[in-house]
N, C-alpha and C positions, 0 to 999 in steps of 0.2 A: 293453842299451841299443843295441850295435849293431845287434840284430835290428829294433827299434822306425824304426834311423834310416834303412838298408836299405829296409824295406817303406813309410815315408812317402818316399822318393827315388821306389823304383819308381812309387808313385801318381799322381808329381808326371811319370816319363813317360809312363805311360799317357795322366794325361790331358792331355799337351801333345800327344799324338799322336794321340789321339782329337777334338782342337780343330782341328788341321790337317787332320785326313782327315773333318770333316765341313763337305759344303758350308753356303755362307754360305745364313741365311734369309733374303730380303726378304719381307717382307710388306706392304708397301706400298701394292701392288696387293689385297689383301687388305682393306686400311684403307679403300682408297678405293669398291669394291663394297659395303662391306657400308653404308660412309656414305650414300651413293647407294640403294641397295636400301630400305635403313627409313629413308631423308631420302624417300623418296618414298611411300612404306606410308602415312604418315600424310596425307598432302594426300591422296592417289587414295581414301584410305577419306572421309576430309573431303567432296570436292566429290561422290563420290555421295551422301553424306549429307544434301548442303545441296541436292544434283537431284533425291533423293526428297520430300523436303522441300516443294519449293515446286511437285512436278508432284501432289503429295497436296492441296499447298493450293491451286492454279490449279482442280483438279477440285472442291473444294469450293464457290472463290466462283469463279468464272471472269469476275467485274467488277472485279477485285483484280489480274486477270492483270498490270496493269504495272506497279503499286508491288511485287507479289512479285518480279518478274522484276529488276525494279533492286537487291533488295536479294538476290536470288539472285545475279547479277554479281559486286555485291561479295563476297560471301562465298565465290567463287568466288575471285575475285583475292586473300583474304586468303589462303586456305587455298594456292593453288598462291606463294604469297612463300615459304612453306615449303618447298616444293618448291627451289625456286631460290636459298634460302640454304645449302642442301645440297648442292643442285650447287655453288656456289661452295666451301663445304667443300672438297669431293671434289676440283678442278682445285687449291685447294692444297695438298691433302694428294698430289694426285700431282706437281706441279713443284715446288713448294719445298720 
């Protein structure tokens, strides 16, 4: 029994000493790139999607060109709100 109590003491300082001799992680900054990086992935593949889109359909009817282009706009401004809810993420995942 004493060999059992011995060898769980040791363990316990190993690893109080292994807890103190390893630096602290932040990752924080970690959090907030990768928010940022695929908070942005998605809009930047969106708005080329919604400018191939409407430069395929301008060449088709090119008398269409401003009702396409108003609703290219939009779909411009939805897709980058995405964009911009993720940077809002990102600023509070890095100050608060």
């Amino acid at each position: 029994m004493s060999d059992v109590a011995t060898a769980v003491q040791a363990a316990e300082q190993v690893a109080t000493t292994v807890a103190a001799a390893a630096p602290a992680m932040d990752l924080n900054g970690l959090a907030v790139g990768l928010t940022m990086g695929l908070g942005a992935l998605g809009p930047g593949i969106g708005i080329g999607l919604v400018g191939l889109g409407a430069m395929q359909a301008i060449g088709r009817n090119p008398d269409a060109a401003s009702k396409i282009q108003t609703n290219m706009i939009l779909g411009f401004a939805f897709a980058e709100a995405l964009g911009i809810y993720a940077l809002v993420i990102a600023l509070i995942l890095k100050f608060v």
